[in-house]
C-alpha positions in Angstrom: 6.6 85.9 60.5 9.3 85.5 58.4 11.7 88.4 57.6 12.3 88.6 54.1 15.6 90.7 54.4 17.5 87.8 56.3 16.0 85.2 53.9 17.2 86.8 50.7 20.4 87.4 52.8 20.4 84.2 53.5 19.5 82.9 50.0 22.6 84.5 48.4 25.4 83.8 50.9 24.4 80.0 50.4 24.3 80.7 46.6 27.3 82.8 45.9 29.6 81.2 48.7 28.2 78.2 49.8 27.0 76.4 46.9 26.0 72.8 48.3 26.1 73.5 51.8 23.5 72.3 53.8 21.0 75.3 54.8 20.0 74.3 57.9 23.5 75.0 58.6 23.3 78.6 58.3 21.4 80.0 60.8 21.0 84.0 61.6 23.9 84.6 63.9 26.1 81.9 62.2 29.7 84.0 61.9 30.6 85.1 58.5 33.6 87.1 58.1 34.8 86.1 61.9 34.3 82.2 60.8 35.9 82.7 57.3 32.6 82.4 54.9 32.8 86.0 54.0 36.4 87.4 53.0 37.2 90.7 51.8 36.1 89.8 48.3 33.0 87.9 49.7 32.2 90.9 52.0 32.3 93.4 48.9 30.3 91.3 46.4 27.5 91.1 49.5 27.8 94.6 49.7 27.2 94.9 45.9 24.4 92.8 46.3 22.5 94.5 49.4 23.2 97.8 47.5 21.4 96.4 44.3 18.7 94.1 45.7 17.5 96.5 48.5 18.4 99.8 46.5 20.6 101.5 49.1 24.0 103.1 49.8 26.4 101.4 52.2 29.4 103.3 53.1 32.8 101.8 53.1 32.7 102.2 57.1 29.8 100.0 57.2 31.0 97.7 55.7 33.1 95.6 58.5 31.8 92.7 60.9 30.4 94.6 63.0 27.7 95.0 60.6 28.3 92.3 58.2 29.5 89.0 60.3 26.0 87.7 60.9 22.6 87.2 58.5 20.8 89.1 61.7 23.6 92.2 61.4 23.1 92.3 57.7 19.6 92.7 57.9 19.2 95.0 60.6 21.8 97.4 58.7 19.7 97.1 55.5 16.3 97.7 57.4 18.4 101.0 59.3 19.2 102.0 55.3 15.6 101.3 54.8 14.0 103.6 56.9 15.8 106.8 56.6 
């Protein structure tokens, strides 16, 4: 089963910051704020777009690496916004 959350994750990041990078290149737990995909510009725009495409609230202390430096963090917080 595919999880939808981590492929539109997924989808975007290559879109909006890695245009013509190689997919197979971006796995789940590839780092992206730790490995410098994501900065703090990067990191809000994703924010932005979780917020719009999933229709939840994430709080400005969520949003750090701990919850935001891998495709598999990402989803899990938007699936923990999901189901409250």
């Amino acid at each position: 089963m595919t999880d939808h959350i981590a492929e539109t994750v997924k989808s975007y990041i290559l879109e909006a910051f890695l245009p013509g990078a190689n997919p197979a290149e971006l796995t789940d737990e590839t780092p992206l704020i730790s490995a410098g995909i994501l900065d703090s510009l990067a990191t809000v725009r994703l924010v932005a777009f979780l917020e719009e495409q999933f229709k939840i609230e994430v709080a400005a202390y969520e949003a750090t690496a701990d919850n935001l430096d891998t495709i598999t963090q990402v989803a899990s917080l938007v699936r923990s916004k999901l189901a409250t």
